[in-house]
C-alpha positions in Angstrom: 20.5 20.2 23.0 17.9 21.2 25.9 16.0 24.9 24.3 15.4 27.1 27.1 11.7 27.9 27.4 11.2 31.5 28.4 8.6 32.0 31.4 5.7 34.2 30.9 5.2 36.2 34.0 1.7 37.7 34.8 1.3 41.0 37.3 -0.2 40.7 40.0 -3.3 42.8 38.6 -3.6 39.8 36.0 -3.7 37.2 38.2 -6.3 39.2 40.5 -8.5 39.7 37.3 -8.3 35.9 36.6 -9.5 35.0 39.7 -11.9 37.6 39.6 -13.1 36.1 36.1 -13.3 32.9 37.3 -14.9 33.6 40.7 -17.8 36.0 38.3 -18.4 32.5 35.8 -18.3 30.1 38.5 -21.8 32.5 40.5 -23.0 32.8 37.0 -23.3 29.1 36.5 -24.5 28.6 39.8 -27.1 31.2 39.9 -28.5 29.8 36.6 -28.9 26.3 38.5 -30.6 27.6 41.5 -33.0 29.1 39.0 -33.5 26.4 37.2 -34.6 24.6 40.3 -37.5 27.7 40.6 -36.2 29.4 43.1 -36.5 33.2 42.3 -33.6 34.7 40.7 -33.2 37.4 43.3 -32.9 34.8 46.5 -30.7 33.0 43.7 -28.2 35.8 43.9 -28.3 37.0 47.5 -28.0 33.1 48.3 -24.4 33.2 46.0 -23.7 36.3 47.0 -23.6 35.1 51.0 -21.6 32.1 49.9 -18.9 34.0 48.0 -18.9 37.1 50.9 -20.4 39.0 48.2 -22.4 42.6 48.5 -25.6 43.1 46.2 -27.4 45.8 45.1 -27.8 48.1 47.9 -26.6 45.5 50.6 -24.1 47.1 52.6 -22.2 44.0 54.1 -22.9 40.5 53.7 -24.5 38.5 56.8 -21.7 37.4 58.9 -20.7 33.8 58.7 -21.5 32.1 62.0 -18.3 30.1 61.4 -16.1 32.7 61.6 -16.2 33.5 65.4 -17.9 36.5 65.4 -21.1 34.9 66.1 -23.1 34.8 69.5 -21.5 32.1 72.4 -23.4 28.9 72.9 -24.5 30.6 76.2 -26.0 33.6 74.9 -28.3 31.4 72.0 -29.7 29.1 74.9 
């Protein structure tokens, strides 16, 4: 006698806002470490924020990541 279990399905938008939770908790708790450590919580945030491709305040685009080819060639750095 096997009971059928009925799936709960979640939108898309539910899913999104999960992530979005989780993603918010997970800078929280690592902005509070950086602090902790005494590094201003300002830098603390703008240091997450790069990490996560994040804007702040009145930053209009995050720094680009050098790893993600839009960066200068070897031969132009040298």
């Amino acid at each position: 006698m096997a009971s059928r279990m009925a799936k709960k399905t979640a939108s898309i938008d539910e899913v999104l806002a999960a992530i979005e939770a989780a993603r918010d908790k997970v800078m929280a708790d690592e902005v509070k470490s950086l602090t902790k450590l005494g590094i201003p919580k300002a830098m603390a945030y703008q240091m997450i924020a790069n990490r996560f491709h994040q804007k702040v305040g009145n930053q209009e685009e995050a720094e680009p990541d050098p790893f993600e080819g839009n960066a200068n060639s070897w031969e132009e750095i040298s």
